[in-house]
CHARMM internal coordinates of N, CA and C (Angstrom, degrees):
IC EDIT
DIST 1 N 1 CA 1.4432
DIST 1 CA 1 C 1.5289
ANGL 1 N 1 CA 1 C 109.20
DIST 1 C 2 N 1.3417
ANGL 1 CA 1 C 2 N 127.28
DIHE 1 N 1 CA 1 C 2 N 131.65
DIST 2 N 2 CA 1.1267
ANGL 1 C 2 N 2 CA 131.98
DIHE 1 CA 1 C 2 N 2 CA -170.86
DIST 2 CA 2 C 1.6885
ANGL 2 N 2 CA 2 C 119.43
DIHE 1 C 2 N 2 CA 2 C -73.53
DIST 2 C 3 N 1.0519
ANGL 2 CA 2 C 3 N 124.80
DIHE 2 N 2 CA 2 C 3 N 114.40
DIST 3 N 3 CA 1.4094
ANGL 2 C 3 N 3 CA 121.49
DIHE 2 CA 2 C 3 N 3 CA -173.51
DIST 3 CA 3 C 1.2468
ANGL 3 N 3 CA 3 C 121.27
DIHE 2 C 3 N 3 CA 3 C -48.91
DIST 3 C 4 N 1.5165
ANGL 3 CA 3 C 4 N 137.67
DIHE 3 N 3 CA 3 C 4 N 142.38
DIST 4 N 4 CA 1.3235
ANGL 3 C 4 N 4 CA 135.47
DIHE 3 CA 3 C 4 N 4 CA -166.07
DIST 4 CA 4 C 1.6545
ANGL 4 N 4 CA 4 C 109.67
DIHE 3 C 4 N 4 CA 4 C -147.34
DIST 4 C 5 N 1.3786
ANGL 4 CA 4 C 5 N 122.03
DIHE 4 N 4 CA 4 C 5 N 3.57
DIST 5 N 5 CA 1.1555
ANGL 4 C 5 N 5 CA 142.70
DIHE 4 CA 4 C 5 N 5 CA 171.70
DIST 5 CA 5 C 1.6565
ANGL 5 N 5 CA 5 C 130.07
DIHE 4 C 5 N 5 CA 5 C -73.35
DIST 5 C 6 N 0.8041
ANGL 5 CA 5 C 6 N 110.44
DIHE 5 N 5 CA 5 C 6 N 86.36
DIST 6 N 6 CA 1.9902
ANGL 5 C 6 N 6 CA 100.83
DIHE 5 CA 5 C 6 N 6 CA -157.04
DIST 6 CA 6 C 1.0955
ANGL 6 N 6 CA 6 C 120.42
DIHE 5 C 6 N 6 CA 6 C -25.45
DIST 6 C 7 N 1.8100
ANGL 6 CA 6 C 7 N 103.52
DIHE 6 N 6 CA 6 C 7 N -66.09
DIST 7 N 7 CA 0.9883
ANGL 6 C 7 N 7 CA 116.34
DIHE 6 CA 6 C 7 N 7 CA -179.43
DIST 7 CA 7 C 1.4424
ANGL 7 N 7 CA 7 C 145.02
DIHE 6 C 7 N 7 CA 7 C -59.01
DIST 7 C 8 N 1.4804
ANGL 7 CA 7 C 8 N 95.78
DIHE 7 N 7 CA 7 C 8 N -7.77
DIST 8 N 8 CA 1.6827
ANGL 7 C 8 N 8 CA 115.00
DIHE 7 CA 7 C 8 N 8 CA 161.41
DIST 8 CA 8 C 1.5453
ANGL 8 N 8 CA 8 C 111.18
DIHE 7 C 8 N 8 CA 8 C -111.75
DIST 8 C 9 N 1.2025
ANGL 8 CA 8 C 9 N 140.45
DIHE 8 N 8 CA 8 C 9 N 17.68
DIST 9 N 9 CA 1.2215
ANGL 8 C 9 N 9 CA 149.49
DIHE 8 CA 8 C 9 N 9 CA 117.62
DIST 9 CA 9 C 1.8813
ANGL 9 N 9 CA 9 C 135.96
DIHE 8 C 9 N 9 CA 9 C -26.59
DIST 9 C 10 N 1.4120
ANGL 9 CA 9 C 10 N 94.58
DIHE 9 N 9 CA 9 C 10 N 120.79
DIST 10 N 10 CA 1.9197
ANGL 9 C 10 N 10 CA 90.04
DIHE 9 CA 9 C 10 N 10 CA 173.17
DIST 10 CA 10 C 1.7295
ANGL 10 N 10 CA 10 C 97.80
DIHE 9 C 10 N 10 CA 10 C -99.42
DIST 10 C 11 N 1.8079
ANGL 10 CA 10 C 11 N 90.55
DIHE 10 N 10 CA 10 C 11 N 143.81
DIST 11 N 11 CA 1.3222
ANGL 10 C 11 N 11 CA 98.15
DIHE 10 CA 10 C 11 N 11 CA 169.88
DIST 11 CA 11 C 1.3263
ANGL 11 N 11 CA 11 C 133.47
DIHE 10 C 11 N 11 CA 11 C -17.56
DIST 11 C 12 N 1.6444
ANGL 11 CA 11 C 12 N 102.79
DIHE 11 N 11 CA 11 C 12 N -46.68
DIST 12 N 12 CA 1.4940
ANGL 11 C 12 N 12 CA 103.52
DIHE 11 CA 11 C 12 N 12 CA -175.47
DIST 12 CA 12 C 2.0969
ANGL 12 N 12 CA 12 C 115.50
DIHE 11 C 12 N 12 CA 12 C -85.00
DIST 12 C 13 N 1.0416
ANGL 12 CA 12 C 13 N 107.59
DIHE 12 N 12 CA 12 C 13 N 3.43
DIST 13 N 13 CA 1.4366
ANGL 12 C 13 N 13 CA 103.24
DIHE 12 CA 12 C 13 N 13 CA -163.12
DIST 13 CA 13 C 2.0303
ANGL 13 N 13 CA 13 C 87.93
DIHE 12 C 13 N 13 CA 13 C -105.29
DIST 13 C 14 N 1.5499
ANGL 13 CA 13 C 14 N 110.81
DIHE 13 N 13 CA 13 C 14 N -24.45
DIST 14 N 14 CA 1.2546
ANGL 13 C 14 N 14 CA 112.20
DIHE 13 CA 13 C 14 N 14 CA -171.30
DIST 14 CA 14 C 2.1202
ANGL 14 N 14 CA 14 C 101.41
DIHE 13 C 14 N 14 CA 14 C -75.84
DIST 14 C 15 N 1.3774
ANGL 14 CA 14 C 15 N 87.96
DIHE 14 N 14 CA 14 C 15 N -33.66
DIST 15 N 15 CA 1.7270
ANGL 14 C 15 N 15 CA 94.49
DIHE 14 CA 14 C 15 N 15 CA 169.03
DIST 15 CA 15 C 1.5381
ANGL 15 N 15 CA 15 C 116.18
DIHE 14 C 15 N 15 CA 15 C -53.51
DIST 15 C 16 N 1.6378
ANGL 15 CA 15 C 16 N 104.38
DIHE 15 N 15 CA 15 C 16 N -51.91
DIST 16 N 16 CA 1.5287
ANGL 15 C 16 N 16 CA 115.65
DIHE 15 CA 15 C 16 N 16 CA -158.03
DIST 16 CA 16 C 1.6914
ANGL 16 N 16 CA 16 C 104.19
DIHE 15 C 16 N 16 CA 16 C -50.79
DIST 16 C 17 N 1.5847
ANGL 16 CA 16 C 17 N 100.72
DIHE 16 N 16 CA 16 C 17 N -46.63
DIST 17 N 17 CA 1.4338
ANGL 16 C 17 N 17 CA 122.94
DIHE 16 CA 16 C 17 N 17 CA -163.10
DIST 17 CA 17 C 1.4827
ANGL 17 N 17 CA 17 C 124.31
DIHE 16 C 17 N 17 CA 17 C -81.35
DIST 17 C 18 N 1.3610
ANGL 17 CA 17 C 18 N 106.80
DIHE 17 N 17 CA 17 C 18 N -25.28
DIST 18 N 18 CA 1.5107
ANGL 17 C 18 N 18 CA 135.79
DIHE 17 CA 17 C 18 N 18 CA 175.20
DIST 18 CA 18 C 1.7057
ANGL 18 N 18 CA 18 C 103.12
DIHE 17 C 18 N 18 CA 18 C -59.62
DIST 18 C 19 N 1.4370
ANGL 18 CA 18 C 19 N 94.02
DIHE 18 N 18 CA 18 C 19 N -71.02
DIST 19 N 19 CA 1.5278
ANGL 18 C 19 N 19 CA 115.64
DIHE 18 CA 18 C 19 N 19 CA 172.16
DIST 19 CA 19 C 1.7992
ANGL 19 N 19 CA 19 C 127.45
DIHE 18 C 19 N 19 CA 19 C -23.99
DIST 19 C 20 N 1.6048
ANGL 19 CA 19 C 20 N 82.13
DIHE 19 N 19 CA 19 C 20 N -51.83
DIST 20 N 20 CA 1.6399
ANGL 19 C 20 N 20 CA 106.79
DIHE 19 CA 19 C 20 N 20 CA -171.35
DIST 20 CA 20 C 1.4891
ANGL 20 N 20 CA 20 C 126.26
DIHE 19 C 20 N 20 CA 20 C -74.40
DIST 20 C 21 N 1.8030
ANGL 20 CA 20 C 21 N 94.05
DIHE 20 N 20 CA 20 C 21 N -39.57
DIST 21 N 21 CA 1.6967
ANGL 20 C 21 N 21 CA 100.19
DIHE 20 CA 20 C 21 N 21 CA 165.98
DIST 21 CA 21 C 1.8212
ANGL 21 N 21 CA 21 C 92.30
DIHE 20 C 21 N 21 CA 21 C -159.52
DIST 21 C 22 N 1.3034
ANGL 21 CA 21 C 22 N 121.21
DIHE 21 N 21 CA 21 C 22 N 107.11
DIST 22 N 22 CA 1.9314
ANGL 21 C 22 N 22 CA 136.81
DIHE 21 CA 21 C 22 N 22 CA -166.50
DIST 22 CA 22 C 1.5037
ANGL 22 N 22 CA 22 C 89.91
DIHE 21 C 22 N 22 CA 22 C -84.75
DIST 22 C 23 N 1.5739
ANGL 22 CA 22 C 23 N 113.43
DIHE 22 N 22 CA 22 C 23 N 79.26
DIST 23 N 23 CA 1.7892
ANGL 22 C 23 N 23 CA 116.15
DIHE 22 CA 22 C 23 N 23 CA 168.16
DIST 23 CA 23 C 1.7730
ANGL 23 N 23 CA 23 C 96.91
DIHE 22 C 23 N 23 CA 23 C -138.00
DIST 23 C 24 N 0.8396
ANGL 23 CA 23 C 24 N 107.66
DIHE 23 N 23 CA 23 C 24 N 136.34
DIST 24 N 24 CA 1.4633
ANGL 23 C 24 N 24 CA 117.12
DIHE 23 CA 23 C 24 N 24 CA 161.45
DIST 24 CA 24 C 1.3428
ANGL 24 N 24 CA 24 C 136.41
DIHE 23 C 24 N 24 CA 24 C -126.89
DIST 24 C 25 N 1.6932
ANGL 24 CA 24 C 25 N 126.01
DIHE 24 N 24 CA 24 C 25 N 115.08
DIST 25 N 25 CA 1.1718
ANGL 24 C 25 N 25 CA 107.71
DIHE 24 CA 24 C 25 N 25 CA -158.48
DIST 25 CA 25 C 1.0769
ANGL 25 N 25 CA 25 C 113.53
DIHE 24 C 25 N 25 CA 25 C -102.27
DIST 25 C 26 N 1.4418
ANGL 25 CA 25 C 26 N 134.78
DIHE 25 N 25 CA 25 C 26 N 164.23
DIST 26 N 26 CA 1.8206
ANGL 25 C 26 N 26 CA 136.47
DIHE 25 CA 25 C 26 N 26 CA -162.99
DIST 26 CA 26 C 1.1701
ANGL 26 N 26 CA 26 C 103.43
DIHE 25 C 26 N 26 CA 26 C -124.45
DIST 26 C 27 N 1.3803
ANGL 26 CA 26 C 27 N 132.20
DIHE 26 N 26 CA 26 C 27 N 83.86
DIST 27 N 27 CA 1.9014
ANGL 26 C 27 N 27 CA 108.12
DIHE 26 CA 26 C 27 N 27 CA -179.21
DIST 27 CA 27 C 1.2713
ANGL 27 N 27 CA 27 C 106.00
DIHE 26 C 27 N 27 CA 27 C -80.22
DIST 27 C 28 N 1.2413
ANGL 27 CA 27 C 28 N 104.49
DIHE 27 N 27 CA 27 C 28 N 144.30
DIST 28 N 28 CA 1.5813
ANGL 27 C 28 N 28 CA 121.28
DIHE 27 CA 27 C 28 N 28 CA 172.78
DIST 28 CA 28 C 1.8643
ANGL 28 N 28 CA 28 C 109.22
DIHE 27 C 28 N 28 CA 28 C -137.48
DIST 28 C 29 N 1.8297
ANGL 28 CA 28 C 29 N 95.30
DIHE 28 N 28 CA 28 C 29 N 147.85
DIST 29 N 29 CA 1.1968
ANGL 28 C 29 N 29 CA 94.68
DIHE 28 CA 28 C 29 N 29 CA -155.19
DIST 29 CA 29 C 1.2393
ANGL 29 N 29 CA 29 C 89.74
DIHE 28 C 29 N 29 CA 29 C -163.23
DIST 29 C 30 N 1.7613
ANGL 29 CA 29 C 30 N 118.87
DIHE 29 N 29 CA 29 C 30 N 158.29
DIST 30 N 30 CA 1.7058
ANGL 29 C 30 N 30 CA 125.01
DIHE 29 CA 29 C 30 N 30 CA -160.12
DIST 30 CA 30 C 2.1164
ANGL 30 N 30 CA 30 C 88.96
DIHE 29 C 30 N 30 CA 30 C -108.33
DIST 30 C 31 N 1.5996
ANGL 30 CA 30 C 31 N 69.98
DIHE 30 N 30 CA 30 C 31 N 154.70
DIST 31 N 31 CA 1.6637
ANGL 30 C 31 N 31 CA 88.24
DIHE 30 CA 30 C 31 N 31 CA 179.48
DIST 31 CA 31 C 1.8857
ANGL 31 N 31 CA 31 C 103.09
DIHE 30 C 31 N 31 CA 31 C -90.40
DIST 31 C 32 N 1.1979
ANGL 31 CA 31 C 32 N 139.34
DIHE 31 N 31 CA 31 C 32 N 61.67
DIST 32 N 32 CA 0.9224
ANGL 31 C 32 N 32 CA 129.17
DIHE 31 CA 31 C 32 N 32 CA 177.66
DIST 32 CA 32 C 1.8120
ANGL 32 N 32 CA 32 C 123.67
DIHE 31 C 32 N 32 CA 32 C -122.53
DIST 32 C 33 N 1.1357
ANGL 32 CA 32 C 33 N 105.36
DIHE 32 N 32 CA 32 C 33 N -178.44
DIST 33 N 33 CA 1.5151
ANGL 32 C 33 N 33 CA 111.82
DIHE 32 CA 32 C 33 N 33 CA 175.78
DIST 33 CA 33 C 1.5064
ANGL 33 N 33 CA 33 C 138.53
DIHE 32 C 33 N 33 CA 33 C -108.66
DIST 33 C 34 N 1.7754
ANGL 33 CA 33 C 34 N 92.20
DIHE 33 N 33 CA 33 C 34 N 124.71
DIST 34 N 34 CA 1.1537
ANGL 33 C 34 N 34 CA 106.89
DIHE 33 CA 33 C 34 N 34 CA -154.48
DIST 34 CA 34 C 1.8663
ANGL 34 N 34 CA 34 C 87.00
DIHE 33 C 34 N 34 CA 34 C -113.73
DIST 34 C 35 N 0.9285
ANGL 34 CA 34 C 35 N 150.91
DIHE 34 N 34 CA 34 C 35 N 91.23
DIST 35 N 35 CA 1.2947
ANGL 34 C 35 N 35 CA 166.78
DIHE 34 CA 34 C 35 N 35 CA 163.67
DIST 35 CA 35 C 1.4760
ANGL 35 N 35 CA 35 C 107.96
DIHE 34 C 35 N 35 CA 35 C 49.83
DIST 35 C 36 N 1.3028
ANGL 35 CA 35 C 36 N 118.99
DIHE 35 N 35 CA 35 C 36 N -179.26
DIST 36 N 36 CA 1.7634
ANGL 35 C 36 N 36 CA 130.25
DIHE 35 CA 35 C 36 N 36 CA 177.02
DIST 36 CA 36 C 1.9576
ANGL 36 N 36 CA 36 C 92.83
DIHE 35 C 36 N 36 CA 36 C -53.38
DIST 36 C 37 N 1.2572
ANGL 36 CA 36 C 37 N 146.11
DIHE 36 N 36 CA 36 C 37 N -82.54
DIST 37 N 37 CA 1.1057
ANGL 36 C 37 N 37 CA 148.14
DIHE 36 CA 36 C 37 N 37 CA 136.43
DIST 37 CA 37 C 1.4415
ANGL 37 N 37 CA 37 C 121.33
DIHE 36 C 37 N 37 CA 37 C 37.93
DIST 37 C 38 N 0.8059
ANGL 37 CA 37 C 38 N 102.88
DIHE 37 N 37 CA 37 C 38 N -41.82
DIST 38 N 38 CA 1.8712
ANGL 37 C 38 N 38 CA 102.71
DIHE 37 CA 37 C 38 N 38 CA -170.92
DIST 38 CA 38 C 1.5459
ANGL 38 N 38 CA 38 C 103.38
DIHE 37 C 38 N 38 CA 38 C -133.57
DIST 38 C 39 N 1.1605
ANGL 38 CA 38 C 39 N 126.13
DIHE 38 N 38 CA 38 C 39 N 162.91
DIST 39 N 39 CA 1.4978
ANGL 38 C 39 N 39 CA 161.02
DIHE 38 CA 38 C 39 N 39 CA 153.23
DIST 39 CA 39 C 1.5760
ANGL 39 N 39 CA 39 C 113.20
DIHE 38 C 39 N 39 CA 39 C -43.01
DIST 39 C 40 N 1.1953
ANGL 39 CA 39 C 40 N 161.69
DIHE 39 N 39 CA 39 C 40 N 111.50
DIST 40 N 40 CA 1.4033
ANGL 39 C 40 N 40 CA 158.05
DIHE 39 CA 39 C 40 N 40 CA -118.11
DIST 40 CA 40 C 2.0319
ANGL 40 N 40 CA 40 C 77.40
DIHE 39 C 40 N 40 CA 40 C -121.70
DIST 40 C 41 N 1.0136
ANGL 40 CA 40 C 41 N 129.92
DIHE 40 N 40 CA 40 C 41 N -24.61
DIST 41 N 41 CA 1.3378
ANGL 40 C 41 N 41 CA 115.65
DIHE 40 CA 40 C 41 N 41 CA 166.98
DIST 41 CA 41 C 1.3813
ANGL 41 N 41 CA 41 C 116.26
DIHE 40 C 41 N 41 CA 41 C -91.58
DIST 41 C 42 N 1.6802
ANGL 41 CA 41 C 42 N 137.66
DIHE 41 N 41 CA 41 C 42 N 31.10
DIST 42 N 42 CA 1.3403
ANGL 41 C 42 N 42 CA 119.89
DIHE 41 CA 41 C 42 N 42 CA -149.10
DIST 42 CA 42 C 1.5436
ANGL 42 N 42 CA 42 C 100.82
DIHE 41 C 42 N 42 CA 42 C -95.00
DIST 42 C 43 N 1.5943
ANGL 42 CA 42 C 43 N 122.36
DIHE 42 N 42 CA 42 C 43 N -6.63
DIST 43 N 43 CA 1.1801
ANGL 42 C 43 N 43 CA 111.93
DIHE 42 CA 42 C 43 N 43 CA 151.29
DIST 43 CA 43 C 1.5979
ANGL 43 N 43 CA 43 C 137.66
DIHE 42 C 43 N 43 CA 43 C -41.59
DIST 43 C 44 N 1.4780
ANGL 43 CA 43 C 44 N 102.58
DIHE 43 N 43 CA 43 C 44 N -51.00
DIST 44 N 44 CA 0.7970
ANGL 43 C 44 N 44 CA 103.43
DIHE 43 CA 43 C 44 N 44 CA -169.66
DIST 44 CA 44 C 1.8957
ANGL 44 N 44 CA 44 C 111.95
DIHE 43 C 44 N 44 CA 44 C -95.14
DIST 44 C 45 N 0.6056
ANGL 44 CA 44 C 45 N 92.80
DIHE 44 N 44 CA 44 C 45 N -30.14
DIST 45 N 45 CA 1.2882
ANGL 44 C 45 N 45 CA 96.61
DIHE 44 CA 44 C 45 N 45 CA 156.35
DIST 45 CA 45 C 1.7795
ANGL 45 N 45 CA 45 C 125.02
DIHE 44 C 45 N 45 CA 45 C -47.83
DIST 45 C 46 N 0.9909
ANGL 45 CA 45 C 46 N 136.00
DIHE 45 N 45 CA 45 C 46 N -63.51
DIST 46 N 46 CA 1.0337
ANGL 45 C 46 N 46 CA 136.17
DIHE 45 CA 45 C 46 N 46 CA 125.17
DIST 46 CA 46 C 2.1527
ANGL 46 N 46 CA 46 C 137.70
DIHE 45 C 46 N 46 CA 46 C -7.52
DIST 46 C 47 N 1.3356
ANGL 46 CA 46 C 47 N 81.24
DIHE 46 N 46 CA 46 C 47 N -39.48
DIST 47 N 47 CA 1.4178
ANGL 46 C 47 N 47 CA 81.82
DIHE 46 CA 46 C 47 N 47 CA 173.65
DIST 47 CA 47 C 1.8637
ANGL 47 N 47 CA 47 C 98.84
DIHE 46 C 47 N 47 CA 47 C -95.33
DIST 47 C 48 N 0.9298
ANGL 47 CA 47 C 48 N 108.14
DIHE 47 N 47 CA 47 C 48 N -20.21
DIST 48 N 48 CA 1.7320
ANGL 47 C 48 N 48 CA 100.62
DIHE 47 CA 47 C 48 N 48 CA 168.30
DIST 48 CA 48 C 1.2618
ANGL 48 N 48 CA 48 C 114.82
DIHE 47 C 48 N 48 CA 48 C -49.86
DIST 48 C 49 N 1.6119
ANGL 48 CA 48 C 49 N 92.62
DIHE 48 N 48 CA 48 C 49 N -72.49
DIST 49 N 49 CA 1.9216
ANGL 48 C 49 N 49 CA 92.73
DIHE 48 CA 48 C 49 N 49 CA -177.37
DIST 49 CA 49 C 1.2343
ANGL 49 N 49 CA 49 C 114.30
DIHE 48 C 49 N 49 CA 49 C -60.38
DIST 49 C 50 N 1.3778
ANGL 49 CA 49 C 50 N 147.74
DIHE 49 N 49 CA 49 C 50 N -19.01
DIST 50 N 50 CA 1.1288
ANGL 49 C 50 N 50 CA 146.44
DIHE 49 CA 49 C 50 N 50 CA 155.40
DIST 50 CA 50 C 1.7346
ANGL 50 N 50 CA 50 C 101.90
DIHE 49 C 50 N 50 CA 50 C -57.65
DIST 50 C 51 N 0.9930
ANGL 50 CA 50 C 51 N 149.06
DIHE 50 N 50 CA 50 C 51 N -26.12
DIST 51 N 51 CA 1.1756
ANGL 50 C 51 N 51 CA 139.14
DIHE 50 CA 50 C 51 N 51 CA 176.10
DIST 51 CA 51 C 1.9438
ANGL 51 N 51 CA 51 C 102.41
DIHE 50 C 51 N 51 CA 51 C -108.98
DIST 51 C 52 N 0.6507
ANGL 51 CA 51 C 52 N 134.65
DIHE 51 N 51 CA 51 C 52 N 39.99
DIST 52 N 52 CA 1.4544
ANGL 51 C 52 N 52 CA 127.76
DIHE 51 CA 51 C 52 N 52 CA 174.24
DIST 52 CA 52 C 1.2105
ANGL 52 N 52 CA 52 C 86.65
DIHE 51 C 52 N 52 CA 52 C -135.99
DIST 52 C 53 N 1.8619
ANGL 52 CA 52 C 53 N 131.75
DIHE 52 N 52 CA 52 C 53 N -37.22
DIST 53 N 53 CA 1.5435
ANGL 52 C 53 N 53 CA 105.00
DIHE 52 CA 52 C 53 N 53 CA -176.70
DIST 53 CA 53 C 1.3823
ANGL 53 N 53 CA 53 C 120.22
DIHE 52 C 53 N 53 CA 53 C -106.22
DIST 53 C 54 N 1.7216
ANGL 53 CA 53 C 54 N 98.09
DIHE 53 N 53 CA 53 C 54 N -7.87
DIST 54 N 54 CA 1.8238
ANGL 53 C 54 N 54 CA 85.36
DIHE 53 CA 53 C 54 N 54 CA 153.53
DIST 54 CA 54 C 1.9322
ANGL 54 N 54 CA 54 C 108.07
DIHE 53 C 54 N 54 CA 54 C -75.29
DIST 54 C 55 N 0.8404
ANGL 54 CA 54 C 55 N 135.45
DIHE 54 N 54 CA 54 C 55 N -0.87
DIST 55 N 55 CA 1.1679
ANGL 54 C 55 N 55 CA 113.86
DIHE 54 CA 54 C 55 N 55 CA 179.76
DIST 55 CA 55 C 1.3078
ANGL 55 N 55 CA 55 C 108.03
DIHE 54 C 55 N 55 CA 55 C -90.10
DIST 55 C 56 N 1.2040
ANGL 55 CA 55 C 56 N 112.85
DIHE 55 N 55 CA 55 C 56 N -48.78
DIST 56 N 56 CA 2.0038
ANGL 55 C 56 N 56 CA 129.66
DIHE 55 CA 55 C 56 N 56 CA 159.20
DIST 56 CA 56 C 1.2672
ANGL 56 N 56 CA 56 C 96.98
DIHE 55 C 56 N 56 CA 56 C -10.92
DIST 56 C 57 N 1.8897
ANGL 56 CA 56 C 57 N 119.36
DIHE 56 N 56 CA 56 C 57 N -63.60
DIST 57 N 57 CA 1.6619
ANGL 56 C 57 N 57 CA 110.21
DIHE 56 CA 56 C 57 N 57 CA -126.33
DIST 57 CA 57 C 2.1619
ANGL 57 N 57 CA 57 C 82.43
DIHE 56 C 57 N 57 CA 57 C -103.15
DIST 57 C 58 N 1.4767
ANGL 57 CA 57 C 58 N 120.21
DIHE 57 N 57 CA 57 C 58 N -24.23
DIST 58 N 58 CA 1.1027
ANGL 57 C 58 N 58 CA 118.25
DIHE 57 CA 57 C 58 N 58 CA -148.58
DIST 58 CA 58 C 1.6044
ANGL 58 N 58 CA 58 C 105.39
DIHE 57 C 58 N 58 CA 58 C -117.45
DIST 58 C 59 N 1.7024
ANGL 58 CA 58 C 59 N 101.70
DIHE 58 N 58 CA 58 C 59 N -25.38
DIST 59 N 59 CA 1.7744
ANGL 58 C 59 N 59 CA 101.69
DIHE 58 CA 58 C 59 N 59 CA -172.10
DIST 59 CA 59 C 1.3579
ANGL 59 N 59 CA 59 C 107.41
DIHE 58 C 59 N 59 CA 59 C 107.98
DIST 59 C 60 N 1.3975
ANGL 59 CA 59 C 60 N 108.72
DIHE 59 N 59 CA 59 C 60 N 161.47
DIST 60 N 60 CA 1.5631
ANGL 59 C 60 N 60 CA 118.86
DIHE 59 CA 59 C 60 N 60 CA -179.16
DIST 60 CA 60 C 1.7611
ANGL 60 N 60 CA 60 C 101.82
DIHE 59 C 60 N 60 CA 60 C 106.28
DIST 60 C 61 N 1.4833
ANGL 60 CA 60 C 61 N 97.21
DIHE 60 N 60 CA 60 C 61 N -171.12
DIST 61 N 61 CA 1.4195
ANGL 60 C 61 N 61 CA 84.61
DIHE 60 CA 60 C 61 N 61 CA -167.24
DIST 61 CA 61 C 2.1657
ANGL 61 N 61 CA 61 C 75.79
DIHE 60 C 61 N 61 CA 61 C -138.13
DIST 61 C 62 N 1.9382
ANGL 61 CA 61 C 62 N 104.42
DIHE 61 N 61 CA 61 C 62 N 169.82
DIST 62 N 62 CA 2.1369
ANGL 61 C 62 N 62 CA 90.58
DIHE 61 CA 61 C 62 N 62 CA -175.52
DIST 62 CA 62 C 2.2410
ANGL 62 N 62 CA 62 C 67.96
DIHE 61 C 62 N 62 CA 62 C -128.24
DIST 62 C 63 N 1.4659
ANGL 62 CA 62 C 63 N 75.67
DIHE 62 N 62 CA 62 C 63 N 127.16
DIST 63 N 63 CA 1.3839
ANGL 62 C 63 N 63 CA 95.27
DIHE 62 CA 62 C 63 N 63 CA 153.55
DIST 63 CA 63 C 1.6181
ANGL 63 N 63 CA 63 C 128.27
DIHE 62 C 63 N 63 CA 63 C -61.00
DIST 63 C 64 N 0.9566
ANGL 63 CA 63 C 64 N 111.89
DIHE 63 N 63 CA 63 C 64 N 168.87
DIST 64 N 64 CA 1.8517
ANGL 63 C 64 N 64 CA 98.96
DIHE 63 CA 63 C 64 N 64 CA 167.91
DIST 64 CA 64 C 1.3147
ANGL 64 N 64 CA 64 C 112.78
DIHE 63 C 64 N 64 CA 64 C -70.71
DIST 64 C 65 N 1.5536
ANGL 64 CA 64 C 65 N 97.65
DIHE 64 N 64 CA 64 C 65 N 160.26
DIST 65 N 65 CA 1.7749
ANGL 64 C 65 N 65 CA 96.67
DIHE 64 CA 64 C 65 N 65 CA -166.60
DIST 65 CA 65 C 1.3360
ANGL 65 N 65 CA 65 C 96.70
DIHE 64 C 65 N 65 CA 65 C -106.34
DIST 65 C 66 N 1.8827
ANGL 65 CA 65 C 66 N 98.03
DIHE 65 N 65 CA 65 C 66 N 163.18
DIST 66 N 66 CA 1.7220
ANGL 65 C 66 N 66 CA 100.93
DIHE 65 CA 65 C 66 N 66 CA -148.98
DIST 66 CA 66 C 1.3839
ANGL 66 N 66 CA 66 C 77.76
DIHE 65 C 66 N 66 CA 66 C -121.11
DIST 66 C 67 N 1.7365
ANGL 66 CA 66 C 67 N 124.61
DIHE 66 N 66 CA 66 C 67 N 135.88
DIST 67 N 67 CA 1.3037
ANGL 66 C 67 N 67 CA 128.65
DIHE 66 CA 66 C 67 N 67 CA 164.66
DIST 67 CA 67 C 1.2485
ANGL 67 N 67 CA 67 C 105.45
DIHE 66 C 67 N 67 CA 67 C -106.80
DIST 67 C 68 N 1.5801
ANGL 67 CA 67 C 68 N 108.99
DIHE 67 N 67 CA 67 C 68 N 131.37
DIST 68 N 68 CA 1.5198
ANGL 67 C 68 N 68 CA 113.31
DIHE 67 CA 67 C 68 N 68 CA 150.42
DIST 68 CA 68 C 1.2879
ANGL 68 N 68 CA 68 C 122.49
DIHE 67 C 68 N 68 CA 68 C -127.60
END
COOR INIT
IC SEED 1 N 1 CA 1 C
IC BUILD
């Protein structure tokens, strides 16, 4: 599967992809609580993979995701 993550990106693959379709996505997501069950970031977490596979299916590259 082709990498789409910036920050695990080489210069040249961030060119290839930039080139092809220039969108970049930012997930952002709250640090809160969602029961014993989940991850206190699972917002944001969530909005990652929502941005790694629209980028997968559509192009662009997902920045790191920003929790608050």
């Amino acid at each position: 599967m082709e990498e789409v993550r910036y920050h695990m990106m080489r210069p040249g693959q961030i060119a290839v992809r930039r080139d092809a379709f220039p969108a970049a996505y930012i997930p952002i997501g709250t640090l809160e609580w969602h029961g014993l069950h989940n991850p206190v970031g699972a917002d944001t977490l969530q909005a990652d993979g929502l941005a790694v596979m629209c980028a997968r299916k559509g192009g662009g590259v997902v920045f790191p995701p920003l929790y608050y």
